[in-house]
C-alpha positions in Angstrom: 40.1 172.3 119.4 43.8 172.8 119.1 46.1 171.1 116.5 47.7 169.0 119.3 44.4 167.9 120.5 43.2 167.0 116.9 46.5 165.1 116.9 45.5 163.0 119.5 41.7 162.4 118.7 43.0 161.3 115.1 46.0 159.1 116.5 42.8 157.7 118.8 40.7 156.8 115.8 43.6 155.3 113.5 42.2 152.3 112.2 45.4 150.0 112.6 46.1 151.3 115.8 42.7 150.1 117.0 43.0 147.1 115.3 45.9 145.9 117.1 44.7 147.7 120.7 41.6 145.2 120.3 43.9 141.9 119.8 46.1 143.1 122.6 42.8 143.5 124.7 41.9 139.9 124.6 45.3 138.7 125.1 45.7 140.8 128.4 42.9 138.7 130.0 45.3 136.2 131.5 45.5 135.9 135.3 49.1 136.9 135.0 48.6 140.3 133.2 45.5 141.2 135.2 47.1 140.6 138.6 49.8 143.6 137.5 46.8 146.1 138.9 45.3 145.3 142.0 41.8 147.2 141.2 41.1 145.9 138.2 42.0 142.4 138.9 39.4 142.2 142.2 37.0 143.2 138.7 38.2 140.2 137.0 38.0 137.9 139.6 34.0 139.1 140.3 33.3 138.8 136.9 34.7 135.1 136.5 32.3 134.9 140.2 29.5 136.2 138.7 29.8 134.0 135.4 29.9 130.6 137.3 26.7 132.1 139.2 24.7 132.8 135.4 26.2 129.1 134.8 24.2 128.0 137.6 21.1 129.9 137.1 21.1 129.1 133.5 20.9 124.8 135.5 18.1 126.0 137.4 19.6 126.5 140.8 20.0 130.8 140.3 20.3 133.1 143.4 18.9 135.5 141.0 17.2 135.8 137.6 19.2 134.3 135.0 18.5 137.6 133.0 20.0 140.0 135.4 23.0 138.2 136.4 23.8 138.2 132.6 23.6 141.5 132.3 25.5 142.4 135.2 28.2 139.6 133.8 28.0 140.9 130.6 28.8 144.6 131.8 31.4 143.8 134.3 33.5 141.7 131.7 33.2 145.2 129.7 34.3 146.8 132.5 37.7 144.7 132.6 37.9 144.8 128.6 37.7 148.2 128.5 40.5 148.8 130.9 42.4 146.3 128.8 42.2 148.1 125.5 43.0 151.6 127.3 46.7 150.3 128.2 46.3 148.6 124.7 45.7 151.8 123.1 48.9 153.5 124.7 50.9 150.8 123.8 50.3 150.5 121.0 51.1 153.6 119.5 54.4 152.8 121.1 54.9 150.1 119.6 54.2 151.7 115.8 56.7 154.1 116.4 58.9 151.3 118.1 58.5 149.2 114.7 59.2 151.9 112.8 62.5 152.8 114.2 63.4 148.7 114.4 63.8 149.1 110.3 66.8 151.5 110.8 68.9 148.8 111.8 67.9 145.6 109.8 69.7 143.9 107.9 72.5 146.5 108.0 76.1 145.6 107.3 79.9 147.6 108.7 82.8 147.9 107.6 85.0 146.9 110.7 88.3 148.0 110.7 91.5 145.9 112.4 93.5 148.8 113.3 91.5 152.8 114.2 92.7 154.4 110.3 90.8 155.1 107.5 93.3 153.0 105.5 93.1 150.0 108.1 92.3 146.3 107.0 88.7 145.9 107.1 85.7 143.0 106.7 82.2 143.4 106.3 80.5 141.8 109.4 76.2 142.3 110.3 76.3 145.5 112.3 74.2 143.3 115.2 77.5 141.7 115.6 79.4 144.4 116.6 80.9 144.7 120.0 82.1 147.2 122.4 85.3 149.2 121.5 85.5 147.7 118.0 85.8 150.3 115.2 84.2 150.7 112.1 84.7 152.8 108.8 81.3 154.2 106.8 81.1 156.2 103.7 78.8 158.3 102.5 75.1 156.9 101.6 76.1 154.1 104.1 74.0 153.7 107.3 76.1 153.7 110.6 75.7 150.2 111.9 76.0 151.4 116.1 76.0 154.0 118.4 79.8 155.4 119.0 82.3 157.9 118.6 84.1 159.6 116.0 87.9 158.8 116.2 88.5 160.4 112.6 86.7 162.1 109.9 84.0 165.0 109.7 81.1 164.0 107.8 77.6 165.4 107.8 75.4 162.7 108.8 71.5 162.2 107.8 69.2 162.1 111.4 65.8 163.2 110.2 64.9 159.1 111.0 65.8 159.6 114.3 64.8 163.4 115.1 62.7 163.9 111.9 64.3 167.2 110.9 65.5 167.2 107.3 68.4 169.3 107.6 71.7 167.7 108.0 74.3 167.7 110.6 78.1 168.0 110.8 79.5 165.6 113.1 83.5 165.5 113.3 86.5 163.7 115.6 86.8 165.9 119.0 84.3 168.4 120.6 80.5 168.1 121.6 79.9 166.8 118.2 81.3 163.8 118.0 78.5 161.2 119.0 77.0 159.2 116.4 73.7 156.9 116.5 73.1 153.8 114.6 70.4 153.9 112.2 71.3 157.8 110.8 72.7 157.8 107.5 75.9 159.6 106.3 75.6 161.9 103.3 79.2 163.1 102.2 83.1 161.9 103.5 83.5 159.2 105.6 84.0 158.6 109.7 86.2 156.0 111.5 83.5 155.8 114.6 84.6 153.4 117.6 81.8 151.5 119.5 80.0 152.5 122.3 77.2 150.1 123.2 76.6 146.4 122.3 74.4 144.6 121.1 71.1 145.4 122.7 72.6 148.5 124.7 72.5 151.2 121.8 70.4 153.9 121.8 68.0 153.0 118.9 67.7 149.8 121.1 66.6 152.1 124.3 64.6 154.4 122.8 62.4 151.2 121.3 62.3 149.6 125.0 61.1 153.0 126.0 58.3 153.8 123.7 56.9 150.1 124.2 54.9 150.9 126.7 54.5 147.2 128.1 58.1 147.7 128.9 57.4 150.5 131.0 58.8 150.4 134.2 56.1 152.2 137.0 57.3 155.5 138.6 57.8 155.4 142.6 54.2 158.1 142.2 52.3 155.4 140.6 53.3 152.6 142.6 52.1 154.9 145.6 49.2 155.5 144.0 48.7 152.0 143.5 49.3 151.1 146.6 46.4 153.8 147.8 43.9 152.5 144.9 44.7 149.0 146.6 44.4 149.4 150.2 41.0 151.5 149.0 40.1 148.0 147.4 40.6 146.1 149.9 38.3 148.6 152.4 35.4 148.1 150.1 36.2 144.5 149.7 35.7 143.7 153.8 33.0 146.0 153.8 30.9 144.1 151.0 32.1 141.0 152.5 30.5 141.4 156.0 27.3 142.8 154.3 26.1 139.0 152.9 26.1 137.7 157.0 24.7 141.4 157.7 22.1 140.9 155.2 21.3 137.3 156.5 20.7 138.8 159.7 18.6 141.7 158.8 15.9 139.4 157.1 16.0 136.6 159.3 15.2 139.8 162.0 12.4 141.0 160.2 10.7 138.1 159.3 10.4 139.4 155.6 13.0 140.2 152.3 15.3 138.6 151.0 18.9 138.8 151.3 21.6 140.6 148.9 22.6 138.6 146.6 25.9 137.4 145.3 26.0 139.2 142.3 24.5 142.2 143.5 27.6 142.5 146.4 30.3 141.9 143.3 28.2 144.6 141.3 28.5 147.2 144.2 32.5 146.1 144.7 33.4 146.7 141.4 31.1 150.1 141.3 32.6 151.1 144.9 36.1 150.5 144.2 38.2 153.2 142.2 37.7 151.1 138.8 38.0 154.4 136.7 41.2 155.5 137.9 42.8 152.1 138.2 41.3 151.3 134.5 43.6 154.5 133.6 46.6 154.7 135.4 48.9 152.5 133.4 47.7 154.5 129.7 48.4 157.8 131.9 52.1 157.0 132.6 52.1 155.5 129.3 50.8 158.5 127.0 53.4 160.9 129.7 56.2 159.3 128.0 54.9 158.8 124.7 54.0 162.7 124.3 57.1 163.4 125.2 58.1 160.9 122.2 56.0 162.9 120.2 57.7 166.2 120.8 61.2 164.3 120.1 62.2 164.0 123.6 63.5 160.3 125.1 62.8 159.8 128.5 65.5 156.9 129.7 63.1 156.3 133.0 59.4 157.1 133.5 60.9 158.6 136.8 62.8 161.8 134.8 58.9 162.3 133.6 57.5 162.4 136.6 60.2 164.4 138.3 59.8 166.9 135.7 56.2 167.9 137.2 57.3 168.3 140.8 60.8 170.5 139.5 61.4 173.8 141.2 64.7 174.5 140.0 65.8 174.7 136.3 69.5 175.5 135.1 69.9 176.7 131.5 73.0 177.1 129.7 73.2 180.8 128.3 74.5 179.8 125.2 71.9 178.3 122.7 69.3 177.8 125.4 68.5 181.3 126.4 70.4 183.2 123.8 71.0 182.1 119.9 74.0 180.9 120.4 76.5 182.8 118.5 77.4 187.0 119.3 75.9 189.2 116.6 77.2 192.5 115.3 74.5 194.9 116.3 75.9 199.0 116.2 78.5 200.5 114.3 80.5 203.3 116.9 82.7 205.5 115.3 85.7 207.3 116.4 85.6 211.6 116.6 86.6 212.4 113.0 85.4 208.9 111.4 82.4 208.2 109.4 80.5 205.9 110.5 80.3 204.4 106.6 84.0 204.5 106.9 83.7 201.7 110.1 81.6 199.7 108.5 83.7 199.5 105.3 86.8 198.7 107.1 84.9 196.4 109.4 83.6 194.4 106.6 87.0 194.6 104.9 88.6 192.8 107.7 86.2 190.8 108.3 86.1 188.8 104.9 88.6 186.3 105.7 86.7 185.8 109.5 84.7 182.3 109.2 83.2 182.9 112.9 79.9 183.8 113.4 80.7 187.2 114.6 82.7 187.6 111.6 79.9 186.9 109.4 77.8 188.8 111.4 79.7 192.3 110.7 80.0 191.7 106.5 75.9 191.0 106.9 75.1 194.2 108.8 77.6 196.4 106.9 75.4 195.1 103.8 71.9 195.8 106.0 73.0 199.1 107.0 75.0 200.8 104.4 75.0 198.3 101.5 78.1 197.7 101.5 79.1 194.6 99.3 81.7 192.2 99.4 84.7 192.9 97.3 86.4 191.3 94.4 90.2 191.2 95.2 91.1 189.6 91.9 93.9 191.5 90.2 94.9 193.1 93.5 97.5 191.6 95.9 95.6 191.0 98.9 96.6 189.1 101.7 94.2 187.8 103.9 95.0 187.1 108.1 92.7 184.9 108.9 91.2 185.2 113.0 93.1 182.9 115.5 92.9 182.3 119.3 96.4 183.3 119.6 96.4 187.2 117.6 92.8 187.6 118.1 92.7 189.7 115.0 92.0 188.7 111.2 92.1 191.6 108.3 93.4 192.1 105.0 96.6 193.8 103.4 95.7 195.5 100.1 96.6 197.8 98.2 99.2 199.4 100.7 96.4 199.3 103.2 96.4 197.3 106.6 92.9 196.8 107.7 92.6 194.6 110.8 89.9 194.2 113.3 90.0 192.2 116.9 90.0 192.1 121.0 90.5 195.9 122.2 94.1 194.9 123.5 95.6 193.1 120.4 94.5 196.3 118.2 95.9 198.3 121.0 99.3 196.8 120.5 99.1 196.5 116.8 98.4 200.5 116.4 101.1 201.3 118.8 103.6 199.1 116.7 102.6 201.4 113.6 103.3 204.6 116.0 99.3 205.1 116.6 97.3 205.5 119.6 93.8 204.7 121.0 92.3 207.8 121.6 90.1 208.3 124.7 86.4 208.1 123.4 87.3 204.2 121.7 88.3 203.2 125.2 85.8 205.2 127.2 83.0 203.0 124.5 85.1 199.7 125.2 84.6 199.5 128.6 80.9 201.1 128.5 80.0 198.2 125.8 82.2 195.8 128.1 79.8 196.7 131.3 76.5 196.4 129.4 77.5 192.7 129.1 78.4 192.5 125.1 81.7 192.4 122.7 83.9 195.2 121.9 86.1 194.7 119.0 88.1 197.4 117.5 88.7 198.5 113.5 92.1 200.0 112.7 93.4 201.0 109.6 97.2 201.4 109.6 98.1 203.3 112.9 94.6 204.8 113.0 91.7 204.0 114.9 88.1 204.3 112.8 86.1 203.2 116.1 83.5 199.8 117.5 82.0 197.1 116.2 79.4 196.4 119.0 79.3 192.5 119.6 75.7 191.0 121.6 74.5 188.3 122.5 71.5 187.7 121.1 68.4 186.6 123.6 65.5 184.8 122.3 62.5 186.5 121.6 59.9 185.3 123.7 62.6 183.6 126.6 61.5 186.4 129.2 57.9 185.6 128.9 58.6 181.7 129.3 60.2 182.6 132.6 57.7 184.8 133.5 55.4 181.9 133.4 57.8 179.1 135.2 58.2 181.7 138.1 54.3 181.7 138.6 54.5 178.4 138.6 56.7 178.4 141.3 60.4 177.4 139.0 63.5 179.2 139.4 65.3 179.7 136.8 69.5 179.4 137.1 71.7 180.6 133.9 75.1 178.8 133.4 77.8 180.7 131.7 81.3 180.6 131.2 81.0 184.4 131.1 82.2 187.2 133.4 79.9 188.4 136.0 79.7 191.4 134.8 78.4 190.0 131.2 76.3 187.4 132.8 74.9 190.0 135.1 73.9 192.1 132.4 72.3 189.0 129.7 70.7 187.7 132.9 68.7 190.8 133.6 67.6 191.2 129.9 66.6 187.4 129.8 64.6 187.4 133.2 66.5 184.7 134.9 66.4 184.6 138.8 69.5 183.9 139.3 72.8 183.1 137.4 76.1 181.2 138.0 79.2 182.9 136.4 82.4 181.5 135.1 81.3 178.1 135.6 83.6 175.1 135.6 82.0 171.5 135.9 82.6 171.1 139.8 80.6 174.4 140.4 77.6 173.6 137.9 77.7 170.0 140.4 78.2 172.0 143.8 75.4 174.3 142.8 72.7 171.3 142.1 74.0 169.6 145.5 73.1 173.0 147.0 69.9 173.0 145.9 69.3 169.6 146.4 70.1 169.8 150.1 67.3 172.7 150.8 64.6 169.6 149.3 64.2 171.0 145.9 64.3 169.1 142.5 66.8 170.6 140.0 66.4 169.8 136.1 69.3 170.6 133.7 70.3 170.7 130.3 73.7 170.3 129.0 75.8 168.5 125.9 79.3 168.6 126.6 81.7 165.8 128.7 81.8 168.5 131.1 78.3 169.0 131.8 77.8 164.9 132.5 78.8 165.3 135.9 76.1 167.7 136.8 73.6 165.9 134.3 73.9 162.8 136.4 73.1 164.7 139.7 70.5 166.1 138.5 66.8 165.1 139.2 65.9 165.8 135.6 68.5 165.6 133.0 68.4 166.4 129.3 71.4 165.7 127.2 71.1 167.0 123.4 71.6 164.2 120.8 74.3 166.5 119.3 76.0 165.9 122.4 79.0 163.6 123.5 78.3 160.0 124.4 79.4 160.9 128.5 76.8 163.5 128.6 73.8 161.4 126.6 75.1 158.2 129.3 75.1 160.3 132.2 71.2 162.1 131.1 68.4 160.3 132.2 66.5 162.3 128.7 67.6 162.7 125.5 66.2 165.5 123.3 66.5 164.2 119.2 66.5 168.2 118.1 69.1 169.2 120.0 67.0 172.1 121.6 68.4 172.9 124.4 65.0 175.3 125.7 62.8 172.2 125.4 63.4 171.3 129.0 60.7 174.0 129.5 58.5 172.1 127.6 59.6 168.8 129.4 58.4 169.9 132.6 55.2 171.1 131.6 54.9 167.3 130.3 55.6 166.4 133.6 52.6 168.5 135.5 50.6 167.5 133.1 51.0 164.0 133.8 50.9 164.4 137.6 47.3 166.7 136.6 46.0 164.4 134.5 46.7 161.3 136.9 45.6 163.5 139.7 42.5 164.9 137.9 41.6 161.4 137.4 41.9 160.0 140.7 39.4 162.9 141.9 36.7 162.5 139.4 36.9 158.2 140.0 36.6 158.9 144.2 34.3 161.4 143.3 31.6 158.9 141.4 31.3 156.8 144.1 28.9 158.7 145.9 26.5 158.7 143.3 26.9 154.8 142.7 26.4 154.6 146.2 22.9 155.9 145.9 22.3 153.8 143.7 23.0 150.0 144.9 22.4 150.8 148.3 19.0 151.7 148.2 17.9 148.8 146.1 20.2 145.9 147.4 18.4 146.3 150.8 15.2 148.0 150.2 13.4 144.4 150.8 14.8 144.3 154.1 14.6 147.9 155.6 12.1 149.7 153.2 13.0 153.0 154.8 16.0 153.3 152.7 13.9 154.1 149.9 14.2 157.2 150.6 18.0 157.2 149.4 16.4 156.4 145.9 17.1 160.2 145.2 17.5 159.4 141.4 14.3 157.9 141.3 15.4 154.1 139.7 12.7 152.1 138.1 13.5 148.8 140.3 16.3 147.7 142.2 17.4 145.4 139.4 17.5 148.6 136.7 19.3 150.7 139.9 22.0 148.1 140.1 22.8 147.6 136.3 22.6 151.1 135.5 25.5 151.9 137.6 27.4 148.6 136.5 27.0 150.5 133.1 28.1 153.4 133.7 31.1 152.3 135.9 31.8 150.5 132.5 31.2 153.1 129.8 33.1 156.0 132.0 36.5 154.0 131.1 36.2 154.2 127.3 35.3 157.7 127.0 38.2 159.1 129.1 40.6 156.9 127.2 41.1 160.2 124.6 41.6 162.0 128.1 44.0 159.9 129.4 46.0 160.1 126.3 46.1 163.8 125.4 46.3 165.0 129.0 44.4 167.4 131.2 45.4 170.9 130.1 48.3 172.0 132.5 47.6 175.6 133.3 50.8 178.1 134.1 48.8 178.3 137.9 50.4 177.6 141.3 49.5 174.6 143.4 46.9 175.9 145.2 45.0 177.1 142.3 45.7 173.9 140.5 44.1 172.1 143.1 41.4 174.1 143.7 40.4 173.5 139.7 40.9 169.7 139.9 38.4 169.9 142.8 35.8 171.9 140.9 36.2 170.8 137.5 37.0 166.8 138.2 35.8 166.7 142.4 32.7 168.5 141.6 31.9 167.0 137.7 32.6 163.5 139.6 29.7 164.2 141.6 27.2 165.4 139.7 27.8 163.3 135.9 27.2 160.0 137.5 23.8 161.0 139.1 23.1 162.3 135.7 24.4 159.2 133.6 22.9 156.6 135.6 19.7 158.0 135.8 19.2 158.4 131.9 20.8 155.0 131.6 18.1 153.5 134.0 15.7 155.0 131.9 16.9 153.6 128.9 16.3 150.6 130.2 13.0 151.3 131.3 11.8 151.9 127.4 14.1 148.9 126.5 12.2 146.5 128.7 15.2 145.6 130.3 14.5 146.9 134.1 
């Protein structure tokens, strides 16, 4: 068994999780809650028939034994119970994690500010009253009181209640990082944060709406399905009706029998209609959304989960999705006449005052490679130029030296200003560093040129094989980059991706979606930036990282709490697995008709046409243990699929049509034959329990 499945089993058996799924069990037998699902209400409605019939037996006046309609009673009350404490089940682990993140924000006070400074008049107000627009100063150790965005400050901020990871964040004024959520915690400084939702609207306040599950709205699949499982219903429920006058007939015809009875119709209704699946369905849509909880993804509609299983299209940004996000030094290349040693030295040199990742990338493998060590400039006059947009060089003067390191053409015109030159081989390994898709930058010292420091962006171990595995599933994969064709060409080949989309501005990440969406296919995307909530709110499936800005988590219809931008992978294998499972399901619930059907058949009209007794192919004690042996089973079949239901059935990387041709062996065929199996060794346990 696999940790995630012992997860699930364990979450199953928690003792205060059952306890309040069995409250919630009885509480959903109103008329209201049970006419939500077609099936299972045409269950409750024979089973308060079927009562009022033992009522009357129990006065003398029966249609049947008083014994056996309490045992059928008793059985198909089960039968409605169990389906009961299935949704009860999913709900309520919902609603634990639901409570849980209500805490955050009770009894929490802000700080609102009259004017958007640090220095502003403020007053301490409950953070529930806080509206729209309205801005509000926190310290550190404070909790931020809403959901909104930094106007001022940098701060890092405390989310592990929210995504459960312990590490801390910076979030700052300007950028993608600049979205804050109520009920995280500030650790160091202080933020001016302006409102962004009101009361009731934030995103604590979603996310507990969400993972409620009796707040769950039904996707347009299940209410299909529904509709099926209905119309299905209503089928058996003409055809049982017409076989009391049918019945009537038959005996008065052959002068001997006796007609079905009213119990035994409702027993073979409830046993004919779809009661497994229809018991199931709403903890299956239920349990979709609450594994993605689980794995720290919000879905804002039970439709993005649901989409997710039918996606065919998926656009990943380069950076941080399919490569780690920052360029890493990866080869020193010397010039003719220079030591590679040399490079590094001067690389590292120039590098020191460099605060980028790349910067930090060339002191660490000028340590791995030659062990070189940072220096201690005190007593020397060193000047430090720091990197910037505009020179696109940093370095250091010491010592009569200028050491300087940057973009090919600013060293280019820096060693010509000294009377130096780039010699031939630097720029013949510039361009051939340029066309393989990574960074060239260039180390000078004074007029002279020591040679490469070969930039690359890094792609995540693993990525290729995930692709591999969405592309036999039938996914395309896009890349989104900002880069040059000819970088993105060359990262896109090394990461496996289909296809990639090059120097992409917002309106061509949205044209390309429309594209797609236009040929029929369902596109999912990731994205955290304002830029990218144009496209995230075309998109099918949407996933907006928390880190993000509050456009793009608005314009998302999911929101991922660790800010990993590759778990959209992982979302859509949520999704098939929900559309399996639900799928599997319905199968294996059609399926056990058949074998039910052998059952009650036989032995609600054997008095009046013995030659159906030959349909007895289980071999039933009596009609009476025939009929309640299948009322059984349709019962006990709910309960023991619940774990099922919860966990999912295992969503193989397999196309359709060998998906399909699984679901019909494993769940078509095991529908089949288990109830033939389970009712007979039910009827004989009521043959040795004197109950047939």
């Amino acid at each position: 068994m696999s940790a995630s499945s012992r997860n699930n089993v364990s979450a199953f058996l928690d003792r205060r999780l059952l306890g309040g799924a069995l409250a919630d069990t009885f509480r959903k037998l109103s008329p209201r809650t049970q006419a939500r699902n077609p099936v299972m209400f045409v269950v409750y409605v024979g089973s308060i028939v079927t009562t009022a019939l033992l009522v009357q037996a129990l006065l003398g006046h029966g249609e049947a034994p008083a014994r056996f309609i309490f045992w059928v009673t008793l059985w198909l009350w089960l039968t409605v119970l169990f389906a009961n404490f299935s949704e009860a089940v999913a709900e309520g682990r919902g609603k634990a994690q639901a409570e849980s993140l209500r805490t955050l924000t009770r009894d929490t006070m802000a700080r609102r500010l009259s004017f958007p400074r640090k220095d502003s008049p403020s007053m301490e107000v409950v953070a529930s009253s806080l509206k729209k627009g309205e801005i509000f100063l926190v310290h550190a150790g404070e909790v931020i009181p809403a959901d909104g965005e930094i106007i001022d400050g940098v701060a890092t901020v405390d989310e592990s209640a929210i995504t459960g990871e312990s590490a801390p964040v910076i979030r700052e004024s300007g950028g993608d990082r600049s979205a804050v959520t109520g009920g995280t915690r500030v650790l160091s400084d202080w933020l001016v944060v302006k409102v962004t939702a009101g009361p009731g609207e934030s995103f604590l306040d979603r996310m507990i709406g969400l993972v409620e599950g009796a707040r769950r709205k039904k996707t347009p699949n299940e209410i299909a399905l529904t509709v099926f499982l209905a119309a299905l219903t209503l089928v058996f429920l003409v055809v049982c009706a017409t076989l009391l006058p049918f019945s009537l007939y038959s005996v008065q015809a052959a002068g001997h029998g006796s007609p079905v009875t009213i119990t035994t119709l409702v027993a073979l209704l409830v046993c004919l209609i779809p009661t497994t699946i229809g018991a199931l369905l709403s903890a299956i849509g239920i349990a979709g959304i609450d594994r993605l909880t689980r794995f720290n993804v919000i879905a804002l509609s039970g439709r993005a989960v649901e989409a997710a299983g039918d996606v065919d299209v998926l656009l990943l940004d380069k950076t941080g999705t399919i490569t780690l996000g920052n360029r890493q030094a990866v080869a020193f290349v010397p010039a003719p006449g220079v030591e590679a040693r040399e490079l590094a030295d001067c690389a590292q040199l120039s590098s020191l005052a460099d605060e980028t990742p790349e910067g930090r990338s060339i002191v660490v493998l000028a340590k791995e490679e030659f062990g070189i060590r940072e220096r201690e400039f005190q007593g020397h006059s060193a000047t430090f130029v720091k990197f910037s947009a505009k020179t696109r060089m940093s370095g250091v003067d010491v010592e009569g030296r200028v050491v300087r390191k940057g973009a090919s053409q600013a060293i280019s015109a820096h060693v010509e200003s000294l009377g130096g030159s780039v010699p031939d081989a630097v720029k013949k390994e510039v361009e051939r560093i340029s066309q393989s898709g990574g960074t060239p930058l260039v180390v000078s010292d004074g007029a002279r040129v020591l040679g490469v420091v070969h930039l690359k962006d890094i792609v995540k171990g693993g990525i290729k094989k995930r692709f591999q595995e969405l592309r036999a599933m039938g996914i395309k994969t896009v890349m989104i980059t900002g880069d040059n064709p000819l970088t993105a060409s060359a990262i896109a080949a090394e990461a496996g991706v289909d296809d990639f989309l090059a120097e992409a501005l917002p309106e061509d990440k949205l044209a390309l979606i429309r594209r797609y969406q236009a040929e029929g296919r369902l596109v999912a995307m990731t994205g955290d930036g304002t830029n990218d909530a144009p496209a995230l709110a075309q998109a099918d499936v949407a996933m907006a990282m928390n880190t993000g800005t509050q456009p793009a988590r608005e314009a998302a219809n999911m929101v991922d709490l660790d800010s990993n931008p590759t778990k959209l992978i992982e979302v859509v294998h949520i999704g098939k697995q929900l559309l399996i499972t639900r799928g599997a399901l319905t199968t294996f619930s059609v399926a056990n008709d058949v074998a039910k059907y052998f059952a009650i058949i036989p032995a609600a009209f054997v008095g009046a046409y013995p030659e159906l007794k030959v349909l007895n192919v289980m071999h039933l004690a009596t009609p009476a243990s025939a009929i309640l042996s299948a009322v059984i089973f349709n019962a006990v079949v709910i309960p023991a699929l619940i774990p099922l239901a919860l966990r999912g059935v295992r969503a193989a990387h397999d196309s359709a049509a060998v998906l399909l041709r699984n679901n019909l062996l494993v769940y078509g065929v095991g529908g089949l034959i288990l109830p033939f199996v389970g009712i007979k060794l039910i009827d004989m346990a009521l043959v040795v329990l004197g109950l047939s």
